[in-house]
C-alpha positions in Angstrom: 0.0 0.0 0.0 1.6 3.3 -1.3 1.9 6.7 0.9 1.2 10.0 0.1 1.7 13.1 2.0 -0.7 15.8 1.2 0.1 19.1 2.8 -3.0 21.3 3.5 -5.7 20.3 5.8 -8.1 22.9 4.2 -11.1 22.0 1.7 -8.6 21.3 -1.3 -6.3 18.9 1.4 -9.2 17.0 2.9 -10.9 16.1 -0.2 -7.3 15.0 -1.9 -6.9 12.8 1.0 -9.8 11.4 1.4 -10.2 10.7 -2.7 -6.8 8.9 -2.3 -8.4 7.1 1.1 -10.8 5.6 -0.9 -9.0 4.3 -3.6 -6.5 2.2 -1.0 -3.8 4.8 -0.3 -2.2 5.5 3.2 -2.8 9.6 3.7 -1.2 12.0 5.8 -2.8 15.7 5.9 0.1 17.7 7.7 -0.7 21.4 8.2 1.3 23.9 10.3 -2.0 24.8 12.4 -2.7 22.3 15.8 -6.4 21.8 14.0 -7.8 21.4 10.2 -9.9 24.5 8.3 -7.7 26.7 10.5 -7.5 28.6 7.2 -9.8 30.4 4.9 -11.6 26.7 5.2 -12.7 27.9 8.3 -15.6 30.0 7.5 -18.6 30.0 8.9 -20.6 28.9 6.4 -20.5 29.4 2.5 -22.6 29.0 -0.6 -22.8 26.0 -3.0 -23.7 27.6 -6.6 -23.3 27.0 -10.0 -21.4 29.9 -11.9 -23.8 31.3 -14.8 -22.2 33.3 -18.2 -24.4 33.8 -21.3 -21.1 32.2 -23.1 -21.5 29.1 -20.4 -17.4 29.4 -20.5 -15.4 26.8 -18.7 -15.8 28.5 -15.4 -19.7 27.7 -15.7 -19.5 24.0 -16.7 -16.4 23.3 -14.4 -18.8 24.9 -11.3 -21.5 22.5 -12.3 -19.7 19.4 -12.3 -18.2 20.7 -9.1 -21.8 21.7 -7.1 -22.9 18.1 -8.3 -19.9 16.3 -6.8 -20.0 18.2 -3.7 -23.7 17.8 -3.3 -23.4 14.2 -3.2 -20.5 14.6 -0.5 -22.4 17.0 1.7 -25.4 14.8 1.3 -23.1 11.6 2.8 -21.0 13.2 5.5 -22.8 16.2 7.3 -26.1 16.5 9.6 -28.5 18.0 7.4 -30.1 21.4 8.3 -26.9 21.6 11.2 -23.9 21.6 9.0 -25.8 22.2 5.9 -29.0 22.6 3.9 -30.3 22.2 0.3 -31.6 25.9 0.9 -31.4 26.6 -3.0 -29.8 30.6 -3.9 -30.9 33.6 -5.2 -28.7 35.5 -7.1 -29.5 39.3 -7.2 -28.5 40.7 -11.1 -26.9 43.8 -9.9 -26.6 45.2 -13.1 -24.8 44.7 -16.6 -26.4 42.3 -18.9 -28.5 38.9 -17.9 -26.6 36.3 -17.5 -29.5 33.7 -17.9 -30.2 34.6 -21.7 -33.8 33.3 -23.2 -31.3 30.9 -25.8 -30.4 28.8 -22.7 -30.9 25.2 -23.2 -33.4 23.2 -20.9 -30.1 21.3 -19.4 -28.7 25.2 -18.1 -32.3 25.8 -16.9 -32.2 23.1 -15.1 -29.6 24.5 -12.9 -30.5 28.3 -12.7 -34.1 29.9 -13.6 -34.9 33.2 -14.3 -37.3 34.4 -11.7 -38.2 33.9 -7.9 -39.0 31.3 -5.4 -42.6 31.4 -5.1 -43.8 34.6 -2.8 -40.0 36.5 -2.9 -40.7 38.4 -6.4 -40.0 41.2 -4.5 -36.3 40.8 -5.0 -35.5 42.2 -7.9 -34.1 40.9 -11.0 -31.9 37.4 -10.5 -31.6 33.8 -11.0 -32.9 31.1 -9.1 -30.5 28.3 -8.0 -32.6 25.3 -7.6 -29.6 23.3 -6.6 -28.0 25.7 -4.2 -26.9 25.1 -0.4 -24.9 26.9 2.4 -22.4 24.5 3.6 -20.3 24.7 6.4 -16.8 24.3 5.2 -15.0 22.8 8.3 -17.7 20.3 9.0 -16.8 19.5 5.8 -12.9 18.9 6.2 -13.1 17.2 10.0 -15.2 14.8 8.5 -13.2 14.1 5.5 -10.3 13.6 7.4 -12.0 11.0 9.5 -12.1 8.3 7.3 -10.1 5.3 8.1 -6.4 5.5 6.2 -6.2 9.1 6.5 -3.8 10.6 9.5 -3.7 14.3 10.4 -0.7 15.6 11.5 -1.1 19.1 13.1 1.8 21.8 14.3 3.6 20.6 11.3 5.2 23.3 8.8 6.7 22.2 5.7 10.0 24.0 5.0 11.9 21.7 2.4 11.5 18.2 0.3 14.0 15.9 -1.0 13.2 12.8 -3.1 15.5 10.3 -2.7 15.4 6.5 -4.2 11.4 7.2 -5.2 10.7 8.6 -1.5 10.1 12.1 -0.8 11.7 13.4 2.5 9.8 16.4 4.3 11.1 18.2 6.7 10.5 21.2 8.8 12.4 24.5 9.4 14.7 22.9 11.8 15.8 20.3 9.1 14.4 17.5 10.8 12.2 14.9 9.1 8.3 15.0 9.8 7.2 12.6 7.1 7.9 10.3 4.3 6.1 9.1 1.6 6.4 7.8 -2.4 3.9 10.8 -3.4 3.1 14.6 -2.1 0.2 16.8 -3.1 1.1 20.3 -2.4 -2.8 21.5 -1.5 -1.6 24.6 1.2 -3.0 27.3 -1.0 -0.4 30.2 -1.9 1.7 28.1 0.8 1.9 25.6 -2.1 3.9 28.3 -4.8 6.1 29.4 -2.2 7.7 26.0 -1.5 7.7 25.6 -4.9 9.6 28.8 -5.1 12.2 27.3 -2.3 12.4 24.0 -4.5 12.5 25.4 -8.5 15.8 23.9 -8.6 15.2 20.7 -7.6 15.7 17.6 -10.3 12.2 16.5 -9.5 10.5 19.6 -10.7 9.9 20.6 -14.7 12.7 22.7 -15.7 9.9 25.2 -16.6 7.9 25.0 -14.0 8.6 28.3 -12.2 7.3 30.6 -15.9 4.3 27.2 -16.2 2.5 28.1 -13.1 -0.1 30.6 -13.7 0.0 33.7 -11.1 -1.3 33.8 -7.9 -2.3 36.5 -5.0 -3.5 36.2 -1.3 -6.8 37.9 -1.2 -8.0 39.0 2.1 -11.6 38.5 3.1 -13.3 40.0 6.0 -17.1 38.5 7.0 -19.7 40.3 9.2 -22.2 38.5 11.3 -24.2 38.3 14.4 -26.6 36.5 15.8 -30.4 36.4 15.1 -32.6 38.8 17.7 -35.2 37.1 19.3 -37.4 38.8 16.8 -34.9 38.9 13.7 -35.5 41.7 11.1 -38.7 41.2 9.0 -36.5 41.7 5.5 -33.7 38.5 6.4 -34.6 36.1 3.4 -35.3 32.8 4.2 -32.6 31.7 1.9 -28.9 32.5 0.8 -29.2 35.7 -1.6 -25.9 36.7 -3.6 -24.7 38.9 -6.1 -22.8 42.3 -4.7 -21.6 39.6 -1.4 -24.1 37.5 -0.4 -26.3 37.1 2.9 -27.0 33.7 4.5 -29.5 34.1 7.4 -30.8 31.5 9.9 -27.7 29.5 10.3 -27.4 26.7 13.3 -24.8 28.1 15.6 -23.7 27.1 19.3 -25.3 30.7 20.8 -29.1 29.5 18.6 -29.1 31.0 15.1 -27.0 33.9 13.0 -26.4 35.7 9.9 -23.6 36.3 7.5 -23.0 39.3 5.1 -19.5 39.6 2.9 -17.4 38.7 1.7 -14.7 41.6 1.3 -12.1 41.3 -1.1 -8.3 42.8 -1.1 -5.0 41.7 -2.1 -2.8 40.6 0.5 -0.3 42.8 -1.2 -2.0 46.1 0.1 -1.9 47.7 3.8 -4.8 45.4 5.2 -7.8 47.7 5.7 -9.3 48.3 9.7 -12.0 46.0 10.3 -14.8 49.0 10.5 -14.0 49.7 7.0 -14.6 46.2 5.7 -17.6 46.0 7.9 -18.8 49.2 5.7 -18.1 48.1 2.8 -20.2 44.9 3.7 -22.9 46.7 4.5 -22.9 49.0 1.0 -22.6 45.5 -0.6 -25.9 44.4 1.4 -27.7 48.0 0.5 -27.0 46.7 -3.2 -28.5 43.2 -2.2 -31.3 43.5 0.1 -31.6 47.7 0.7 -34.2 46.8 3.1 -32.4 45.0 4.7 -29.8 47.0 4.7 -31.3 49.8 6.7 -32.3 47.6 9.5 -29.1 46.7 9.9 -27.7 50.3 9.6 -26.9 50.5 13.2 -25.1 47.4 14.1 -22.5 47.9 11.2 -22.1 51.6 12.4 -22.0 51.2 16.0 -19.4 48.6 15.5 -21.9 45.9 17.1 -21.5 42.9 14.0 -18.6 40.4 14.9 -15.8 39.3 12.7 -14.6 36.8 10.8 -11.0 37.2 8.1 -9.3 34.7 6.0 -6.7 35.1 3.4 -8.3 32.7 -0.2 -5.3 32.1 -2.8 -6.5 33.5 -6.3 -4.6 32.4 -9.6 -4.7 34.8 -12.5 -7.4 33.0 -14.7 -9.2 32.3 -11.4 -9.5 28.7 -11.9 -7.3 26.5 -9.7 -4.2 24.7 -10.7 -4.4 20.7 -10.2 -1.8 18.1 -11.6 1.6 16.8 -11.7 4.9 19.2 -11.5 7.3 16.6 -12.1 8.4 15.2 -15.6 8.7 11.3 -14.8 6.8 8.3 -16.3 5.2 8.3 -12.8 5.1 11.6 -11.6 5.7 11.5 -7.6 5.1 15.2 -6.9 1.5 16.9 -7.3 -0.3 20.2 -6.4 -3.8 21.1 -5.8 -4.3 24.9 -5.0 -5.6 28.0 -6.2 -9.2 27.6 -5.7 -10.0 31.4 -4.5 -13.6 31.6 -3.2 -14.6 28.5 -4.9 -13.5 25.8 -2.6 -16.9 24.4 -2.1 -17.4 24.5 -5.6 -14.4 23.1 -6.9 -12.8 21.1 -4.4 -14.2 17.5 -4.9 -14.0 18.0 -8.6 -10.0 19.0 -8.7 -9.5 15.8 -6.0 -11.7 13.3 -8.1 -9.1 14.6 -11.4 -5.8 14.5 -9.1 -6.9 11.3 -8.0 -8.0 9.9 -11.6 -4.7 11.0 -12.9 -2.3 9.7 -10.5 -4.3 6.3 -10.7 -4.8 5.8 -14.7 -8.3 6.3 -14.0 -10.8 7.8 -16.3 -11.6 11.4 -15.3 -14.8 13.2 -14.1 -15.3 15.8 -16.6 -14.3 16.0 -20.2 -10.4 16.1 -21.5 -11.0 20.0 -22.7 -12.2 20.9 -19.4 -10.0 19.4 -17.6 -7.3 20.4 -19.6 -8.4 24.3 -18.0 -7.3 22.9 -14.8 -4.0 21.4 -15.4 -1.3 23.5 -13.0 1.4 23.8 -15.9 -0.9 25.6 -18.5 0.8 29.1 -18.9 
């Protein structure tokens, strides 16, 4: 029974393990925090939606493989209505031109309708989800990386890999040896291209690979949220709404039920921003969304009342994520899957079910072109 190391314990991590769990490999998750979806896997609770363009580009039929995978994964592993909920989404066109053109084929209607859920036509011009959830992401990862075969190795940073005789050698900043194993999946988000960085002369890696690997930037994320009132707002919709951020109201949480407005968006290159400024521009994003709403609300975002939650998402430059091998053998040894920005729920158990179809000889889960899209050495 072969080894593999996967580094990461966040969406992309968990689901590359447990893939590789379940087609007989011995996994070990390492990640430098003491717990899994310490990272921006840790958030609250996000939305499961398809991505709609009136092209229905690669980005739209990648998503709906993706929501389809993870649907069936939410469906197996987490308490319904607790950890998640086939709520279905509204997306608010804020706008621009539809993206839900009349030409649309029954099999894209399907998936997103023009219109309102029955009783909510009050909400302006959108599409209607049908398949849509809210998911909470770190339910998601612990239970992933409970399966049987799959170890999780916390406190445990990554500094430097050596392969030698078909084994790769991982140590930590100290030099000393945390794991070995005959394959790696690099799945630590931009923490992935930096150690690649460290290692772009290593034998074991393309030649190429440093000018193959599309971009990528840390962007920061700041979500607002408090808890329901014992008489919530009368404008909170009983189901996710996105567009300009999204709101997700009614959630299950340890203090009885809360909501969720965001999320912000700036690159880790910048001065970060003080939280009361994010919080603003959450709730100008919610005025755009759900105006009533909005001025309900007014207060709590001014006075400083709503509660905080930040995380850093890695974002490539074509804004899909990067999955595949990086090293140039018969049987490559070394692998990465990263890069999935605010999509994680979205793409995460597609890019595993590929990684894991490609290291086995297996056929894959979505057509070659598609997948193709994907591939991490595609610049």
């Amino acid at each position: 029974m072969q080894r593999c190391a996967v580094i990461g314990a966040g969406l992309a991590g968990a689901s590359v393990a447990d893939a590789l769990a379940r087609r007989g490999w011995l996994v070990t998750v390492l990640d430098q925090a003491s717990a899994a979806a310490m990272g921006a896997s840790g958030l609250p609770v996000g939305l499961l939606a398809p991505h709609v363009s009136a092209d229905d580009c690669a980005l739209s039929r990648l998503s709906r493989a993706g929501v389809r995978l993870m649907l069936q994964q939410v469906a197996q592993h987490l308490q319904i209505n607790q950890d998640w909920a086939p709520s279905g989404v509204f997306e608010r066109q804020i706008g621009g031109t539809p993206k839900c053109p009349s030409t649309w084929s029954h099999h894209k209607q399907a998936w997103s309708t023009q219109g309102h859920p029955q009783g909510h036509e009050n909400l302006g011009a959108g599409l209607w989800h049908g398949v849509g959830a809210w998911v909470k992401p770190a339910a998601l990862v612990r239970a992933w990386l409970s399966q049987p075969a799959i170890t999780f190795q916390g406190n445990t940073q990554v500094d430097g890999m050596n392969c030698v005789n078909g084994l790769w050698q991982l140590v930590n900043p100290h030099g000393e040896l945390v794991c070995e194993a005959e394959r790696v999946v690099l799945a630590n988000a931009c923490g992935a291209f930096e150690l690649l960085e460290k290692m772009k002369h290593s034998a074991h890696i393309n030649k190429g690979l440093e000018p193959c690997l599309p971009s990528k930037m840390g962007m920061r994320g700041l979500l607002s949220w408090q808890w329901h009132s014992a008489e919530p707002a009368h404008h909170f919709p009983p189901f996710p709404v996105n567009g300009s951020g999204s709101m997700i109201s009614f959630i299950p949480v340890e203090q009885g039920q809360a909501w969720f407005m965001g999320s912000t968006y700036q690159p880790d290159t910048q001065p970060e921003r003080h939280d009361m400024d994010n919080h603003q521009q959450n709730w100008l994003h919610l005025s755009q969304l759900l105006e009533p709403l909005s001025r309900e609300l007014a207060e709590s975002f001014k006075t400083g009342a709503v509660l905080t939650w930040k995380g850093t998402r890695c974002i490539t430059r074509d804004r899909l994520p990067v999955v595949g091998a990086l090293d140039s053998t018969e049987q490559p040894s070394l692998w990465i899957c990263a890069g999935m920005g605010s999509r994680g729920l979205s793409f995460s158990v597609l890019c595993a079910e590929l990684l894991a179809a490609q290291m086995g000889g297996e056929p894959w889960p979505v057509e070659a072109r598609l997948a193709r899209s994907l591939q991490a050495l595609r610049s």
